[in-house]
C-alpha positions as CSV (number, residue, x, y, z in Angstrom):
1,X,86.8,120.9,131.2
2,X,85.9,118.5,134.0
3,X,87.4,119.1,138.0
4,X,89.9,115.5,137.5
5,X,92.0,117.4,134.4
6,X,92.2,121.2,135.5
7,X,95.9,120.6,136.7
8,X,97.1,118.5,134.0
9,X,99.4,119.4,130.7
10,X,98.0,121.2,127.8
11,X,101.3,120.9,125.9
12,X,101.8,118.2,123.9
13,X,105.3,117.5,122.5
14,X,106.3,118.1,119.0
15,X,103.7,120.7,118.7
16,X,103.9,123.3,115.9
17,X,101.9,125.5,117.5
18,X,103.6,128.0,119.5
19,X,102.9,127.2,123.6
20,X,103.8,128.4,127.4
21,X,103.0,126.9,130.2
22,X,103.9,127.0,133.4
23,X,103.1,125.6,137.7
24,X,103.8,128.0,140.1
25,X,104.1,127.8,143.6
26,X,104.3,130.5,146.2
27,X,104.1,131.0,150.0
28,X,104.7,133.8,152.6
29,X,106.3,133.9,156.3
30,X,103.5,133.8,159.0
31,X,104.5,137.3,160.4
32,X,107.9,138.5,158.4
33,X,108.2,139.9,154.9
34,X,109.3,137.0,153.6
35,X,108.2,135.0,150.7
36,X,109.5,132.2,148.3
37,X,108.1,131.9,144.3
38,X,108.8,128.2,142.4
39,X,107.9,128.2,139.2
40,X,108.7,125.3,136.4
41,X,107.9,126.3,132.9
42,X,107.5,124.8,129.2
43,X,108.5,127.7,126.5
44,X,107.5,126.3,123.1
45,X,108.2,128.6,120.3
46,X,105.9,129.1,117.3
47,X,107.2,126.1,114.5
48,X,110.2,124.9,116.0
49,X,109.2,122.3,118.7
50,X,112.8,121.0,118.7
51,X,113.4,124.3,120.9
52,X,110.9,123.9,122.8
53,X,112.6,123.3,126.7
54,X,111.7,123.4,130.3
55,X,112.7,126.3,132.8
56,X,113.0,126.1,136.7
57,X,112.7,129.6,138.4
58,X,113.3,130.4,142.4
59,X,112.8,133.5,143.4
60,X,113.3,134.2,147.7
61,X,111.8,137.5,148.5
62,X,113.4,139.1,152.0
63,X,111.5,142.2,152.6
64,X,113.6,142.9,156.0
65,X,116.9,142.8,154.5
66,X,116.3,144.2,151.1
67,X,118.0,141.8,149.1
68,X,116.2,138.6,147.2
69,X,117.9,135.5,145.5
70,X,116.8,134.9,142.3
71,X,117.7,131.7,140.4
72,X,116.9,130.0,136.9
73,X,118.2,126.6,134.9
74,X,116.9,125.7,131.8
75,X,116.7,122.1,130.6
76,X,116.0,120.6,126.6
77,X,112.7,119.4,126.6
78,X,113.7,115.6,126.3
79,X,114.9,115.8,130.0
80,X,111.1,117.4,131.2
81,X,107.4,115.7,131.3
82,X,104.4,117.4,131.6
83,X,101.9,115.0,132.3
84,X,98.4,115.1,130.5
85,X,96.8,112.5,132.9
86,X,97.6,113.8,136.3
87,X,99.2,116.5,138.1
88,X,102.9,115.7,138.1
89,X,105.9,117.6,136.6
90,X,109.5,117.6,136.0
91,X,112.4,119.5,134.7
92,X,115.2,117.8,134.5
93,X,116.0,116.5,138.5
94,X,113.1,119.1,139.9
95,X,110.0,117.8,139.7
96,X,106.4,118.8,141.3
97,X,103.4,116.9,142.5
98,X,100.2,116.8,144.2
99,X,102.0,117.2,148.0
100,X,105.7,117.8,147.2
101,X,108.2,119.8,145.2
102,X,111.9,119.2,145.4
103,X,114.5,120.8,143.2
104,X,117.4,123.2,142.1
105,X,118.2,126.4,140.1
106,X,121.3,128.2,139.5
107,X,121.7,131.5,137.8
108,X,124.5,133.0,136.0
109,X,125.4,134.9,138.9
110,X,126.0,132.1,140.6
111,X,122.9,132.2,143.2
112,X,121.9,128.6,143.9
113,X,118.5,127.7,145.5
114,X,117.4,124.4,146.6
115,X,114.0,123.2,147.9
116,X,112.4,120.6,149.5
117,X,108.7,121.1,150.5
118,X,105.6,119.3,151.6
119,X,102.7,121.3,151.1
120,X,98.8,120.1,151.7
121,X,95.4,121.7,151.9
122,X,91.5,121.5,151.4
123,X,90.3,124.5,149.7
124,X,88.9,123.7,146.1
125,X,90.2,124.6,142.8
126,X,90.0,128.6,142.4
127,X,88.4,129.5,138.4
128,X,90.3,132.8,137.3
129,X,87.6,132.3,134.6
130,X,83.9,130.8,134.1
131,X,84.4,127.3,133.7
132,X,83.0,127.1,130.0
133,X,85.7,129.7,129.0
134,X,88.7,127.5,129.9
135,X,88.0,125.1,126.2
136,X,86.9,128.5,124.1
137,X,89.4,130.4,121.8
138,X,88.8,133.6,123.8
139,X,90.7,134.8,126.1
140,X,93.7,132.6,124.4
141,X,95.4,132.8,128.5
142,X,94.2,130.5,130.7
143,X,95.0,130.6,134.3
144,X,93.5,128.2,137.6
145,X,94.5,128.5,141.0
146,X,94.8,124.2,141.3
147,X,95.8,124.9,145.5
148,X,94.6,128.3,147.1
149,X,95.2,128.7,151.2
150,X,97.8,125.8,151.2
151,X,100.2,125.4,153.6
152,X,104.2,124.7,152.9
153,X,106.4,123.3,155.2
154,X,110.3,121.9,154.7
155,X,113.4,123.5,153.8
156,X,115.0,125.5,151.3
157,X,119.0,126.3,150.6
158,X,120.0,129.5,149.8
159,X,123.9,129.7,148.2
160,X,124.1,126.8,151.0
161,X,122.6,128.1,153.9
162,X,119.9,125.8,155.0
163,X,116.2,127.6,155.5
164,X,113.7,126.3,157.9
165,X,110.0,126.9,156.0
166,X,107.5,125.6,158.7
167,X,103.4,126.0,158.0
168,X,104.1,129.2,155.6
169,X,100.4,129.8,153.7
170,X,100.3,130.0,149.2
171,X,99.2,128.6,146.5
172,X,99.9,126.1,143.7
173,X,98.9,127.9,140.5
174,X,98.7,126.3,136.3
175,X,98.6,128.7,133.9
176,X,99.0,128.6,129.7
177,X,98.5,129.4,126.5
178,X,99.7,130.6,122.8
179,X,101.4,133.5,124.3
180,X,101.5,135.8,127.2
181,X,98.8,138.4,127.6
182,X,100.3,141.6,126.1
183,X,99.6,143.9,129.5
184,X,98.5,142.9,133.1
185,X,98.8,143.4,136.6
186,X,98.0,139.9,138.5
187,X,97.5,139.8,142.6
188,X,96.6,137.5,145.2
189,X,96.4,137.3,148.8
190,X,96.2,133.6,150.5
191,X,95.1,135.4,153.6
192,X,94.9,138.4,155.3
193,X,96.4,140.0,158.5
194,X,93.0,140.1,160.1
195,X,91.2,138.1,158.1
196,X,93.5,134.6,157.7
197,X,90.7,132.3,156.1
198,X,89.9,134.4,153.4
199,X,91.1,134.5,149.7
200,X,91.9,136.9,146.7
201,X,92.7,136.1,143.2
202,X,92.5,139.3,140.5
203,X,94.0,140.4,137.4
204,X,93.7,143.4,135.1
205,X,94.8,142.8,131.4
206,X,94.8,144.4,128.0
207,X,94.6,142.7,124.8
208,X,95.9,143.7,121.5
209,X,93.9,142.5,118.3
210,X,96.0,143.6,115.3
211,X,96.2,147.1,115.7
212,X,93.6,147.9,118.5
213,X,93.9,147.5,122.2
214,X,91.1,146.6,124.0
215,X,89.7,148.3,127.5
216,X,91.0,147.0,130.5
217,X,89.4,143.9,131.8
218,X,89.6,143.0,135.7
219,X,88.4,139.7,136.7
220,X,88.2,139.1,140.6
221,X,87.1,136.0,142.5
222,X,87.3,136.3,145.8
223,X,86.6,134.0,149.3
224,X,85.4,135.3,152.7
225,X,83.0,134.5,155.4
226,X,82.7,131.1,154.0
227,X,81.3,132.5,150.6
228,X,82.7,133.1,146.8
229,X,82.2,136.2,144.8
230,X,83.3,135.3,141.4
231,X,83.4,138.4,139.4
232,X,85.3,137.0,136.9
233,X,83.1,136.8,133.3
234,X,84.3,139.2,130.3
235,X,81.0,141.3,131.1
236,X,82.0,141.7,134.2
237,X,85.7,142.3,134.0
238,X,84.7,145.2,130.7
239,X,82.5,146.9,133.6
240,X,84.9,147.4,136.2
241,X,87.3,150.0,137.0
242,X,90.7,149.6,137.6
243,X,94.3,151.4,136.7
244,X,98.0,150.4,137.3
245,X,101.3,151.8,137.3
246,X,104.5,151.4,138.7
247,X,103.9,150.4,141.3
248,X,100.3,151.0,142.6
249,X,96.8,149.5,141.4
250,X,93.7,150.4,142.4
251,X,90.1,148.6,141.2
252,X,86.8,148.0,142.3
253,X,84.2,145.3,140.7
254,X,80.9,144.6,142.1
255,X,77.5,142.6,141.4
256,X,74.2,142.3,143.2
257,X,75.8,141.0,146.0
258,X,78.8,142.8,146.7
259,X,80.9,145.7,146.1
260,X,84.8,145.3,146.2
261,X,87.3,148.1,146.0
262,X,90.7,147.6,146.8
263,X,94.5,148.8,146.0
264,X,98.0,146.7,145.6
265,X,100.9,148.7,146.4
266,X,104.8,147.7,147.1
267,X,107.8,149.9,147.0
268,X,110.6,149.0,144.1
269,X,112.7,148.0,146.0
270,X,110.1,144.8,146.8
271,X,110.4,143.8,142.7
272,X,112.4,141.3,140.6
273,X,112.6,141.8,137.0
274,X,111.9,138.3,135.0
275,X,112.4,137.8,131.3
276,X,109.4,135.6,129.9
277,X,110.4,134.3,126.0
278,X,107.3,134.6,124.2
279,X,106.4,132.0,121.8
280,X,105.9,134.2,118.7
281,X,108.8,136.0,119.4
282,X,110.3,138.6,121.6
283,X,110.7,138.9,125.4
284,X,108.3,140.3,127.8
285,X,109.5,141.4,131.3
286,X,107.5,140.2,134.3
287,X,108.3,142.6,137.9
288,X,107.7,140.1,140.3
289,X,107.0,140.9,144.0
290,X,105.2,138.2,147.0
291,X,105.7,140.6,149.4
292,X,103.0,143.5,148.6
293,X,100.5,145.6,150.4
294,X,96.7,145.1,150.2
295,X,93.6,146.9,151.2
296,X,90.4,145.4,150.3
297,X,87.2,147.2,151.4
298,X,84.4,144.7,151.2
299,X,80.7,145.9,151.3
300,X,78.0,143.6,151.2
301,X,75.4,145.3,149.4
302,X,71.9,143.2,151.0
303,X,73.2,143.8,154.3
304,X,74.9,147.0,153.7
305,X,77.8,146.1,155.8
306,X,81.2,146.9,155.2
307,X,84.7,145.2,156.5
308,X,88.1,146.1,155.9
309,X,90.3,143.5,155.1
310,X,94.5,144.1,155.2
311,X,97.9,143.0,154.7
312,X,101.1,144.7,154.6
313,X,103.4,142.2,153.4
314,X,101.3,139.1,152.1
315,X,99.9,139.9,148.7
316,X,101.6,139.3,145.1
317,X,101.8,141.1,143.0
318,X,103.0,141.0,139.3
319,X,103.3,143.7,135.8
320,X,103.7,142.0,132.6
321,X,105.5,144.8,130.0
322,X,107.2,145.7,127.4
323,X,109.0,149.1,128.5
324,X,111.8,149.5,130.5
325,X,110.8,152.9,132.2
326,X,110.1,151.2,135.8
327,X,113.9,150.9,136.3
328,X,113.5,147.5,138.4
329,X,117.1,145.4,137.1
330,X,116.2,142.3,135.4
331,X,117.1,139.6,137.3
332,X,117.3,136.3,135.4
């Protein structure tokens, strides 16, 4: 894979082969616990491409009142493209490209969310993998942070009511594959309370081949002080440590250069419940927060200094799973 074609398509239309993929966007409030999640999606199920359609998903997280709008159309793939050749996509009348995302959703329940949003940044591509694993058959998911630390600005419309988004920090995020990873916890933090510049990308994951699941694997890549610690090869991810529940995970990774140990953390109350259809078959349930806690402590093993970096609203945080046990009401 070469730097011009990270953010384009891997889906192909008519394909047999069973596909997901899917461009997310997400940004928080500069100071409230507030935070919006755009997603548009291709769901391609296993040897019946004329199935195959596009989804557009907005989730607006409000931390201070409780309560969070979540919306979600679906369109037949004829009215989506996915371009292979550059980064632009479109389901039905919401589309995204490199600057801009405008477009609709409207759930069942009738919640209807609107956006239009300029968003622009700097910071290069973020690798949730080594590059030379993104065109191997293992692992079959393949996620890239195309935008880290970019800044959103415009408006979005909430059942009507008209919201003001001026300079609030995210991310635009690509990821795909076959199917979904079986188990994970995802995070990210597009910076910190006391430490603004800096950047956090990390996910814990289990695998099931056949009848065996493997160990946990966390990959981390993370940006401060003007440096990257990518912690992210399968070596590193098997060595270490991390564990999850609802709704707290802790993990700590380090190499010759730095030790990282951290926890993500958010009340219930903070989740969405998201059904993903699985190309194989089946349904996994995503619990979807943008408003989580973080603690990251950061020691720099040549100098033997060690910072604490924070936030208490900005982090994401996702579960992918199949049980129901975490009583958060599924959403859309």
């Amino acid at each position: 894979m070469i730097a011009q074609d990270f953010n384009c398509a891997r889906y192909r239309r008519s394909q047999t082969a069973g596909h997901y993929e899917s461009y997310f966007f997400r940004a928080n409030h500069p100071k409230r616990p507030e935070a919006f999640w755009i997603r548009y999606t291709i769901f391609n199920p296993v040897g019946r491409p004329h199935d195959a359609i596009g989804e557009v998903w907005a989730v607006i997280f409000d931390g201070e009142a409780g309560h969070h709008l979540v919306a979600k159309s679906e369109a037949p793939i004829e009215r989506c493209e996915f371009s292979t050749q550059r980064f632009s996509v479109r389901v039905d009348d919401s589309f995204a490209e490199r600057g801009l995302l405008r477009g609709r959703a409207a759930s069942s329940s009738d919640a209807i969310v609107a956006w239009d949003l300029a968003y622009h940044g700097d910071a290069p591509p973020v690798f949730d993998l080594p590059i030379e694993r993104y065109d191997a058959g293992f692992p079959k998911a393949k996620a890239l942070v195309g935008l880290p630390m970019s800044s959103f600005s415009g408006t979005l419309s909430l059942n009507g009511r008209s919201q003001t988004i001026k300079e609030w920090v995210g991310s635009q995020n690509h990821n795909w594959g076959p199917r979904h990873t079986d188990r994970y916890a995802w995070g990210q933090v597009c910076g910190f309370d006391n430490a603004p510049d800096s950047f956090l990308e990390i996910v814990s994951a289990k695998i099931k081949i056949g009848p065996i699941w493997s160990p946990l694997i966390t990959r981390l890549v993370m940006r401060h002080g003007g440096r990257e610690y990518a912690l992210n090869s399968i070596w590193k991810g098997l060595r270490a440590s991390a564990s999850y529940d609802y709704f707290l995970w802790r993990f700590a990774t380090k190499d010759r250069r730095i030790q990282i140990e951290g926890e993500i953390r958010a009340p219930r109350e903070a989740f969405v419940g998201l059904n993903y259809f699985n190309p194989p078959g089946g349904v996994k349930t995503c619990l979807n927060s943008k408003i989580a806690t973080c603690h990251i402590r950061l020691t720099n093993l040549e100098s033997d200094r060690t910072e604490i970096l924070q936030t208490e609203s900005r982090a994401a945080f996702e579960i992918l799973t199949d049980d129901a046990i975490h009583k958060v009401e599924i959403r859309a």
